[in-house]
DSSP file (Angstrom, degrees, kcal/mol; ACC not computed):
  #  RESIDUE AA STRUCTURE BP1 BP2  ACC     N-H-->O    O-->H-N    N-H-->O    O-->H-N    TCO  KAPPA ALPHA  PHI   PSI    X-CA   Y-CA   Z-CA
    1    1 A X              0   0    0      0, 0.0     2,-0.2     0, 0.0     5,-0.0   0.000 360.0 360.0 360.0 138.7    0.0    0.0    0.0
    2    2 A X     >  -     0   0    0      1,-0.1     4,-1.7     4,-0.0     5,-0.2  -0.632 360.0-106.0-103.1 163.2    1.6    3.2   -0.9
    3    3 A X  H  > S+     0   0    0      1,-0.2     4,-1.4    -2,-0.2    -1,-0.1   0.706 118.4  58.0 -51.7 -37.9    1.9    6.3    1.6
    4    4 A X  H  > S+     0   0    0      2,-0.2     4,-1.3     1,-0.2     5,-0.2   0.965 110.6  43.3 -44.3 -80.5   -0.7    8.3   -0.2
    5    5 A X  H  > S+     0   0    0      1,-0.2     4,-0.8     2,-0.2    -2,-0.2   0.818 109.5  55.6 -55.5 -20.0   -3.3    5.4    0.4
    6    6 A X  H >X S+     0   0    0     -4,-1.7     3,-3.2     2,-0.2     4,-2.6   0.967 109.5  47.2 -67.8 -61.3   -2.4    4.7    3.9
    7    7 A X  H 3X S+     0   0    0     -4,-1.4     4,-2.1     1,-0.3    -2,-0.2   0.678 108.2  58.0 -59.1 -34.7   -3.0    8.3    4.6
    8    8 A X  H 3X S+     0   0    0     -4,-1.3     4,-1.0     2,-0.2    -1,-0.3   0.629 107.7  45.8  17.5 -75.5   -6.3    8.1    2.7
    9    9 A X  H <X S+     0   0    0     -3,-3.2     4,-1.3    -4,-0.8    -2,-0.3   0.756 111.3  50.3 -99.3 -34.7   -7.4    5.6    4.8
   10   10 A X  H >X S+     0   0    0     -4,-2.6     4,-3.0     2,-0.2     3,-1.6   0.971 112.7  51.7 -45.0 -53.9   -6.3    7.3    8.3
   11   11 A X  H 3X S+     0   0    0     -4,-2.1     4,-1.3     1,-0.3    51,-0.3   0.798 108.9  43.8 -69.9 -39.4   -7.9   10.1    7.1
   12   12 A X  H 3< S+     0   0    0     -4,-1.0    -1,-0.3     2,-0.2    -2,-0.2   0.742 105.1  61.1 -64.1 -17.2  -11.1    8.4    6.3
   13   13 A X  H X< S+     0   0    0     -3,-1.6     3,-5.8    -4,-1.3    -2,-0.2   0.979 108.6  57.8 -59.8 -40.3  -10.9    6.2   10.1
   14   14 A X  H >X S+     0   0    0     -4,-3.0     3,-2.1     1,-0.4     4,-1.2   0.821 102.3  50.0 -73.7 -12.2  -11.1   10.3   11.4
   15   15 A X  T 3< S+     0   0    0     -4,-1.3    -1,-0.4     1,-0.3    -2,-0.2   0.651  98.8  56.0 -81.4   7.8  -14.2   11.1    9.7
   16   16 A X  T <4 S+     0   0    0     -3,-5.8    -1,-0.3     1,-0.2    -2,-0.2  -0.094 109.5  51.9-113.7  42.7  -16.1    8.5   10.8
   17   17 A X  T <4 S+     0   0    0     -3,-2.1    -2,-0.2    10,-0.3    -1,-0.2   0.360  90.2 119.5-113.8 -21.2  -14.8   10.2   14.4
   18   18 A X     <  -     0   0    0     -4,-1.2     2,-0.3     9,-0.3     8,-0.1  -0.009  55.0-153.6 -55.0 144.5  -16.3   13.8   12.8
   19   19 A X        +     0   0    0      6,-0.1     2,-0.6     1,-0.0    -1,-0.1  -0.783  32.4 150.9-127.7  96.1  -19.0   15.5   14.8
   20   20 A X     >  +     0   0    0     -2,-0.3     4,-2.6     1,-0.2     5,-0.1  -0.552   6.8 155.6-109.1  74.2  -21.0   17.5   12.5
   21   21 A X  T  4 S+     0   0    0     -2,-0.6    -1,-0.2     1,-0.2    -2,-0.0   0.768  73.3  39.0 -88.8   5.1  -24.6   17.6   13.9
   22   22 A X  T  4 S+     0   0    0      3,-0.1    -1,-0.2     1,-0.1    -2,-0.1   0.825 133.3  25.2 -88.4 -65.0  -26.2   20.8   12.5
   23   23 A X  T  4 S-     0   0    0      1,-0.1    -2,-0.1     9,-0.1     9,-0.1   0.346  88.7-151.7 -97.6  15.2  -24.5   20.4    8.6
   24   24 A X     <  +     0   0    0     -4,-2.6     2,-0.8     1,-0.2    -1,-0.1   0.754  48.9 137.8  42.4  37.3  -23.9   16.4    8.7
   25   25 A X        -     0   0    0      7,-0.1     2,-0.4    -5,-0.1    -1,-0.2  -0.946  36.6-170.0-129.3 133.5  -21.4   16.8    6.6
   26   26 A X        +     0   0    0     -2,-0.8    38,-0.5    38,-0.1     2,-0.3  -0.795  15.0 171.6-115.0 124.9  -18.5   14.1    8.2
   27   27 A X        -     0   0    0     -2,-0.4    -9,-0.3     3,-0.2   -10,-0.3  -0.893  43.8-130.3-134.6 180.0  -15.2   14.4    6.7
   28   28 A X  S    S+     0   0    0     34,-1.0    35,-0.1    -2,-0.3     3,-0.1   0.601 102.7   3.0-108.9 -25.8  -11.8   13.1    7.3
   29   29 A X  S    S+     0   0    0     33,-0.3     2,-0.2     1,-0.2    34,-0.1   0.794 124.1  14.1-108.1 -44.6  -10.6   16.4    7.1
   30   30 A X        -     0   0    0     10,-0.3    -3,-0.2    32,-0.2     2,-0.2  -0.325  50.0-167.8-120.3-163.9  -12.4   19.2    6.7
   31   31 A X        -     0   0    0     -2,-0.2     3,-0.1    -5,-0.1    41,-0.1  -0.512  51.3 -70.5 163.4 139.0  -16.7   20.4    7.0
   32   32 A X        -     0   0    0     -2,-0.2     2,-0.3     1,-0.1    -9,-0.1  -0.238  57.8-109.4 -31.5 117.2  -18.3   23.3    5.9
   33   33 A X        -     0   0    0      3,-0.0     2,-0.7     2,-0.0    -1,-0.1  -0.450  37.7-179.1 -34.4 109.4  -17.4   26.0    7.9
   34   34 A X    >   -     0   0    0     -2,-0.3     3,-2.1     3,-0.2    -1,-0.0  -0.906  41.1 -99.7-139.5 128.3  -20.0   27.1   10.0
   35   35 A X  T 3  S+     0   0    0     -2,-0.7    -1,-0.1     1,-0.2    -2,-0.0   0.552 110.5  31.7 -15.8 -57.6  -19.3   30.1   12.3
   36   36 A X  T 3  S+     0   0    0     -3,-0.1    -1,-0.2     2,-0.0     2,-0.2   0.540 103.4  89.4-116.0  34.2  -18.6   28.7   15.8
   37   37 A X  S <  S-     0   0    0     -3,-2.1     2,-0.3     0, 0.0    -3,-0.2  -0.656  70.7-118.6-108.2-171.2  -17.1   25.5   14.8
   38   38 A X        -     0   0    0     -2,-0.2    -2,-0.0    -5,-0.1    -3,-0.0  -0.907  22.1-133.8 -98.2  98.6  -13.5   24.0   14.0
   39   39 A X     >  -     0   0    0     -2,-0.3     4,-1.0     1,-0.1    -9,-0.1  -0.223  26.4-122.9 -28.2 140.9  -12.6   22.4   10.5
   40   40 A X  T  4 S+     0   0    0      2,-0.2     4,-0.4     3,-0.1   -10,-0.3   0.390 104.7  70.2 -75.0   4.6  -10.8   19.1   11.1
   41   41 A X  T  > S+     0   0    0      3,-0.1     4,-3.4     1,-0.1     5,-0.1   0.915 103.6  41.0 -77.4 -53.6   -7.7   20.1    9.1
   42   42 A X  H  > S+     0   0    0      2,-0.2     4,-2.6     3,-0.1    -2,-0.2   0.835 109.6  53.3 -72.0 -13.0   -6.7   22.7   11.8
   43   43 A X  H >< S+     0   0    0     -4,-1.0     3,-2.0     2,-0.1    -3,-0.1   0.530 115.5  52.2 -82.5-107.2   -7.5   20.6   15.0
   44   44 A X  H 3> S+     0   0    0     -4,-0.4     4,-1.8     1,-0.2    -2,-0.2   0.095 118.7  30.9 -16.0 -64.7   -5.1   18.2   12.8
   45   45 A X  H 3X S+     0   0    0     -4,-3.4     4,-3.0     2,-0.2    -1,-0.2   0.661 119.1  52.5 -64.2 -38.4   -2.7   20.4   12.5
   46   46 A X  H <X S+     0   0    0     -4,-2.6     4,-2.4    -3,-2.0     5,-0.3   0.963 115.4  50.1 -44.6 -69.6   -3.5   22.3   16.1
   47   47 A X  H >> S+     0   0    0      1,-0.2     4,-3.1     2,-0.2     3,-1.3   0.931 109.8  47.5 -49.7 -67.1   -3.1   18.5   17.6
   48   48 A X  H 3<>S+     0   0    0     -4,-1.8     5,-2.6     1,-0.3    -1,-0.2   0.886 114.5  44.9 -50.4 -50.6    0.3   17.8   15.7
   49   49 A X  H ><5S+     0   0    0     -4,-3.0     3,-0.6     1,-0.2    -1,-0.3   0.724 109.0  55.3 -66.1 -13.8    2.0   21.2   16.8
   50   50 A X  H <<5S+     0   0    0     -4,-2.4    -2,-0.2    -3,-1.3    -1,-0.2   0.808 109.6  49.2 -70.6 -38.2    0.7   20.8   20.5
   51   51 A X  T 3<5S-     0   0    0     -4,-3.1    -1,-0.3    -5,-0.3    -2,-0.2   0.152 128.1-102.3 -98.7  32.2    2.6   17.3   20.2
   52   52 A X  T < 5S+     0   0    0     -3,-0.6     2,-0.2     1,-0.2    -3,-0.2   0.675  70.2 150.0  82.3   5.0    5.9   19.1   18.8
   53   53 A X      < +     0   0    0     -5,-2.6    -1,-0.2    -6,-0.3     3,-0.1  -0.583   1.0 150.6 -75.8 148.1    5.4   18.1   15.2
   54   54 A X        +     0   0    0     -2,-0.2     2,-1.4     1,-0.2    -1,-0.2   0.312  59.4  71.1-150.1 -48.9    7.1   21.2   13.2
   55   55 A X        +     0   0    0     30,-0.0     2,-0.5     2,-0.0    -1,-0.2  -0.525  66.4 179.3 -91.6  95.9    8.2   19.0    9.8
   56   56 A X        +     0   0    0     -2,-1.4    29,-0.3    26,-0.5     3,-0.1  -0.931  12.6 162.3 -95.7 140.7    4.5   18.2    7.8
   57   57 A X        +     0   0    0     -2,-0.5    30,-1.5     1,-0.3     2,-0.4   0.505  63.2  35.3 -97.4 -32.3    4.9   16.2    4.4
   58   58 A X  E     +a   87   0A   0     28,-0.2     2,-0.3    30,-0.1    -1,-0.3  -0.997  53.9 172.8-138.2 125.3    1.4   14.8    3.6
   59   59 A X  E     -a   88   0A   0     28,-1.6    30,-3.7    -2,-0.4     2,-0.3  -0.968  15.5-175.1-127.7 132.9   -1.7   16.5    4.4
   60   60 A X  E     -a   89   0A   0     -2,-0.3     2,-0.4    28,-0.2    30,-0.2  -0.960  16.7-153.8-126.7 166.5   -5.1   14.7    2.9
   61   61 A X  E     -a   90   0A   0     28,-1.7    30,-4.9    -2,-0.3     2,-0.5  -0.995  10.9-173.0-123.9 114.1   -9.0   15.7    2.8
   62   62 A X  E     +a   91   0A   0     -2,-0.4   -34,-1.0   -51,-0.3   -33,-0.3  -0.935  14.4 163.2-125.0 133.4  -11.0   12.9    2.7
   63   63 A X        -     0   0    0     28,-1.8     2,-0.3    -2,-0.5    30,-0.2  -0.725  41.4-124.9-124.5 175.7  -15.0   14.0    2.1
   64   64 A X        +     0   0    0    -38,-0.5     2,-0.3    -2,-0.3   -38,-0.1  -0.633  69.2 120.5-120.9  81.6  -18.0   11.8    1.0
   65   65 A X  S    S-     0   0    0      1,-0.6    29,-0.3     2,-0.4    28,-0.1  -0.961  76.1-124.7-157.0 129.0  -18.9   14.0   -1.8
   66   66 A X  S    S+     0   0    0     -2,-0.3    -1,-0.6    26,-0.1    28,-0.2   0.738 103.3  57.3 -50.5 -88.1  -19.1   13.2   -5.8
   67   67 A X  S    S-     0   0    0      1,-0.2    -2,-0.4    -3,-0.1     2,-0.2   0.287 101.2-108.8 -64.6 135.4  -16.5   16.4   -6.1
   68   68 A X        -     0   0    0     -4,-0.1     2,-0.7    24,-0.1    -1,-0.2  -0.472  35.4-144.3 -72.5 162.2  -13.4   16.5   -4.5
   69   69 A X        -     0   0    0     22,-0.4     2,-0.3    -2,-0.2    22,-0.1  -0.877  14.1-147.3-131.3 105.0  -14.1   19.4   -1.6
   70   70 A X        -     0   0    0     -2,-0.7     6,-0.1     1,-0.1     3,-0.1  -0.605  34.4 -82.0 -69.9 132.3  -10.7   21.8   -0.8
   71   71 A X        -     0   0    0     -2,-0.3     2,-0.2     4,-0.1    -1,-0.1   0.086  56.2-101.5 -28.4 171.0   -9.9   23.3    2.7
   72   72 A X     >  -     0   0    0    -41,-0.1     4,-0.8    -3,-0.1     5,-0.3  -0.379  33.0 -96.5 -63.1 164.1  -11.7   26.2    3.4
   73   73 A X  T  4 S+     0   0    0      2,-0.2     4,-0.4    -2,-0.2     5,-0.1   0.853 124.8  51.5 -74.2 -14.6  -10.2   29.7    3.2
   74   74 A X  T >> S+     0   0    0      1,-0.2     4,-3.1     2,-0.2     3,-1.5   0.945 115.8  40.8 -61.0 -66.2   -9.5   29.6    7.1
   75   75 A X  H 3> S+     0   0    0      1,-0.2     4,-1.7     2,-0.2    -1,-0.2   0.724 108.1  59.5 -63.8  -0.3   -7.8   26.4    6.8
   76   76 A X  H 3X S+     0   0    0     -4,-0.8     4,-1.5     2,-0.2    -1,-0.2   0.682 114.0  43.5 -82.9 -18.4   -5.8   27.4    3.2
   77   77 A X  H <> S+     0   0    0     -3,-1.5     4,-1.9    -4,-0.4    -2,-0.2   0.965 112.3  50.3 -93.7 -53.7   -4.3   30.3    5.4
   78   78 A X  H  X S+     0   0    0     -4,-3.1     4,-1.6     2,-0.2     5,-0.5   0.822 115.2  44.7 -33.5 -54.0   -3.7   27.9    8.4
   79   79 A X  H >X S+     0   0    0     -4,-1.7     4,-2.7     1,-0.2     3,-1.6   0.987 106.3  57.6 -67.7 -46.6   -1.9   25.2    5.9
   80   80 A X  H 3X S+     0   0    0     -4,-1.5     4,-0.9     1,-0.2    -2,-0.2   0.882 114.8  37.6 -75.2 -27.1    0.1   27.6    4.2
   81   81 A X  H 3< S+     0   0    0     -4,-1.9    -1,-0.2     2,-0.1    -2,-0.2   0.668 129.2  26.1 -87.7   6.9    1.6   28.7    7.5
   82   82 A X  H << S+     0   0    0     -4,-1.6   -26,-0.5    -3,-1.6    -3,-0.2   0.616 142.3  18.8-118.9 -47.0    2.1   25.6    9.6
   83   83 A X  H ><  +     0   0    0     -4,-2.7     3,-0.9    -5,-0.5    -3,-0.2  -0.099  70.0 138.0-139.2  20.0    2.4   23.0    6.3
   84   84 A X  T 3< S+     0   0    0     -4,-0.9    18,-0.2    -5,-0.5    -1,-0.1   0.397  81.5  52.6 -54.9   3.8    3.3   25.1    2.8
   85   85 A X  T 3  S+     0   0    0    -29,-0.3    -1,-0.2    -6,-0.1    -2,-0.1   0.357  88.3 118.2-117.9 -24.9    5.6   22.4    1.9
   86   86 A X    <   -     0   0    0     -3,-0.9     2,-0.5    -7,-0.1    16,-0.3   0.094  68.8-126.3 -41.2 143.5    3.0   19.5    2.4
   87   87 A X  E     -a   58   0A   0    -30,-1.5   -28,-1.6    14,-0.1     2,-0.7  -0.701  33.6-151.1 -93.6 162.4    2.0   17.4   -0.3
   88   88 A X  E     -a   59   0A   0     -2,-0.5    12,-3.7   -30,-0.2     2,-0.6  -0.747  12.8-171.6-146.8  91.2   -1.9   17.9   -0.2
   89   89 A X  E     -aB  60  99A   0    -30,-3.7   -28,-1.7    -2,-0.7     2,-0.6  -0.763  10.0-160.4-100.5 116.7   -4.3   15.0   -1.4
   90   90 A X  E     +a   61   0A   0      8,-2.5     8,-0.3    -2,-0.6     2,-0.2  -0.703  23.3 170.4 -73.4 114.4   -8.1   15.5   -1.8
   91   91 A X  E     -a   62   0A   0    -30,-4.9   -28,-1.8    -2,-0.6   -22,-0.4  -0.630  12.5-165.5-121.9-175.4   -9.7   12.0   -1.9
   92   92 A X        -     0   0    0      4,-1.4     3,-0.3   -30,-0.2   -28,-0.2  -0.554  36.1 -92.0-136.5-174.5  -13.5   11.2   -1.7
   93   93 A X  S    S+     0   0    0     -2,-0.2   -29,-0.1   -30,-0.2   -27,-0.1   0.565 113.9  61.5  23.4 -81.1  -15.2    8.2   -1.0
   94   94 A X  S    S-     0   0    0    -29,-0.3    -1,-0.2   -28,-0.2   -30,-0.0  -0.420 123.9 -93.9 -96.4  51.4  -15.8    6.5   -4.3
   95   95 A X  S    S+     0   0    0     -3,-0.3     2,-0.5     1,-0.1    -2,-0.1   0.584  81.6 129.3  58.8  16.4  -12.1    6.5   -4.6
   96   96 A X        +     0   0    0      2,-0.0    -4,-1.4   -29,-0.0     2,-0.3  -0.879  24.0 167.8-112.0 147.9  -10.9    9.7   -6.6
   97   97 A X        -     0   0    0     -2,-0.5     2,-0.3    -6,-0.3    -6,-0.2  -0.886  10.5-170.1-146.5 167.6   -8.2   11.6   -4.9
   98   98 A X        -     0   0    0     -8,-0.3    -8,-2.5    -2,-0.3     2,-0.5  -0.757  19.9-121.7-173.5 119.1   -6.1   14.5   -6.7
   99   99 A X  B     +B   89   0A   0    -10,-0.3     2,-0.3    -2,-0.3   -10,-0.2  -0.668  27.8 179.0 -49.6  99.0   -3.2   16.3   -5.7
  100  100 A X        -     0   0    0    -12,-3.7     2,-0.2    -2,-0.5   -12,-0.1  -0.886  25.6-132.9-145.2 150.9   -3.0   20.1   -5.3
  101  101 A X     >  -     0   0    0     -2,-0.3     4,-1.0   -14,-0.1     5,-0.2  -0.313  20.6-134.7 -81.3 145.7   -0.2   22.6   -4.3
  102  102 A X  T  4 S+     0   0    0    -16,-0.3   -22,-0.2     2,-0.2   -23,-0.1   0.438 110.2  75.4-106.4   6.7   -1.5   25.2   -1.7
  103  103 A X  T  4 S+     0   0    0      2,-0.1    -1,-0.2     1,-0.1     4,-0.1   0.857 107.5  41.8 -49.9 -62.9    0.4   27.9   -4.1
  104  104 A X  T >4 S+     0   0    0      1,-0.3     3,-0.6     2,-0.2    -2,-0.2   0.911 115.4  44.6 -66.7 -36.9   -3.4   26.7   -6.2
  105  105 A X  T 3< S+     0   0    0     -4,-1.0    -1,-0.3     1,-0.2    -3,-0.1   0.774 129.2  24.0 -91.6 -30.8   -5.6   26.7   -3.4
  106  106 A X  T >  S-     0   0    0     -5,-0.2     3,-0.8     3,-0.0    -1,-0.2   0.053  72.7-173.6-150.4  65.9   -4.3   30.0   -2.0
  107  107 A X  T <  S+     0   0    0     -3,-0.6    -3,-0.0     1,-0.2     0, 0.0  -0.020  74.5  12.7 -34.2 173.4   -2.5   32.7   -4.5
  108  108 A X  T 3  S-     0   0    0      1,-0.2    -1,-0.2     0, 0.0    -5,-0.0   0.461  91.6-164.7  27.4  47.7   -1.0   35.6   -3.1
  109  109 A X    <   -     0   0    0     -3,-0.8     2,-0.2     1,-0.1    -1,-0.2  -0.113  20.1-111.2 -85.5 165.0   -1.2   34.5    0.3
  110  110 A X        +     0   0    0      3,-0.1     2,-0.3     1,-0.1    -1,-0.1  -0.364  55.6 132.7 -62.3 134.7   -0.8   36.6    3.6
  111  111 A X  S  > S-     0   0    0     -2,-0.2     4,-1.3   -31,-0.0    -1,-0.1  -0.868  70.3 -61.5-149.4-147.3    2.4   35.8    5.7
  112  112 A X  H  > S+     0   0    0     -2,-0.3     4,-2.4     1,-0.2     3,-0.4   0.923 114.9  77.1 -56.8 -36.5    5.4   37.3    7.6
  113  113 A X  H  > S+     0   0    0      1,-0.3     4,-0.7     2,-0.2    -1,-0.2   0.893  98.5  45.5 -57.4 -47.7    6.7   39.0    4.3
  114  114 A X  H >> S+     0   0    0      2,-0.2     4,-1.3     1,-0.1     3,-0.9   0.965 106.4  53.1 -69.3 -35.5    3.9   41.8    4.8
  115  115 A X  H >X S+     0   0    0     -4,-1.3     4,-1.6    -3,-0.4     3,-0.6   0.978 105.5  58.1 -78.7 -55.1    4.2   42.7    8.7
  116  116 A X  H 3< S+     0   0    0     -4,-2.4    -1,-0.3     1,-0.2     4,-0.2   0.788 114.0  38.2 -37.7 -27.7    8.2   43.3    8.0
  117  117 A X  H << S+     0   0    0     -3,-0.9    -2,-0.2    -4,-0.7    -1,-0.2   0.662 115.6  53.7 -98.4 -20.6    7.1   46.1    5.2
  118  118 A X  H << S+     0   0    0     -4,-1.3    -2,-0.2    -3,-0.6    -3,-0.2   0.755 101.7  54.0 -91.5 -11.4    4.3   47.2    7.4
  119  119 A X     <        0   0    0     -4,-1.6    -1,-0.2     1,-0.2    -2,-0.1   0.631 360.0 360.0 -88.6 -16.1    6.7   47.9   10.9
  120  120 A X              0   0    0     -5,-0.2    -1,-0.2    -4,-0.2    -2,-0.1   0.262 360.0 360.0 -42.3 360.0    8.7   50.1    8.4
């Protein structure tokens, strides 16, 4: 089984842990944003840096949706600053997964590079 598909399948055990009960929608990774909850990519991400994890490689989204479903914009800002070097697989269900850069998912994003021109 290759590293991709393990990760896949982790990612799917954690949606069937997701607790979405107003917008039922269980992912492995993400849910629809809904004002005062938590996307499961950043409690991943939250959880890994609380345990000292600094180096991410693999990040996946696994949703039960014909379409593969992309972070939200909270969590696009959140990866690119914890995990901008991550490889990033969206997979679904019915078995389609697809591989995207978080340069695609989130041009021209905010980081440190602005606050240095803006203390000037």
């Amino acid at each position: 089984m290759s590293e991709t598909n393990e990760l896949i399948r982790i990612a799917n055990d954690a949606r069937l842990c997701s607790l979405a009960p107003f917008s039922r929608f269980l992912v492995g990774a993400a849910r629809a944003s809904y004002g005062l909850t938590v996307c499961a990519e950043r409690v991943a991400i939250w959880k890994a840096l609380s345990e000292c994890e600094r180096d991410f490689t693999d990040l996946v989204v696994v949703v039960d949706t014909d379409q593969l479903t992309p972070p939200c914009g909270t969590c696009r800002q959140i990866i690119w600053e914890y995990c901008k070097h991550a490889k990033i697989t969206l997979a679904n269900l019915k078995g389609q997964s697809e591989v995207v850069d978080i340069r695609e998912l989130l041009p021209k994003a905010f980081d440190a590079r602005f606050l240095k021109e803006a203390g000037r």
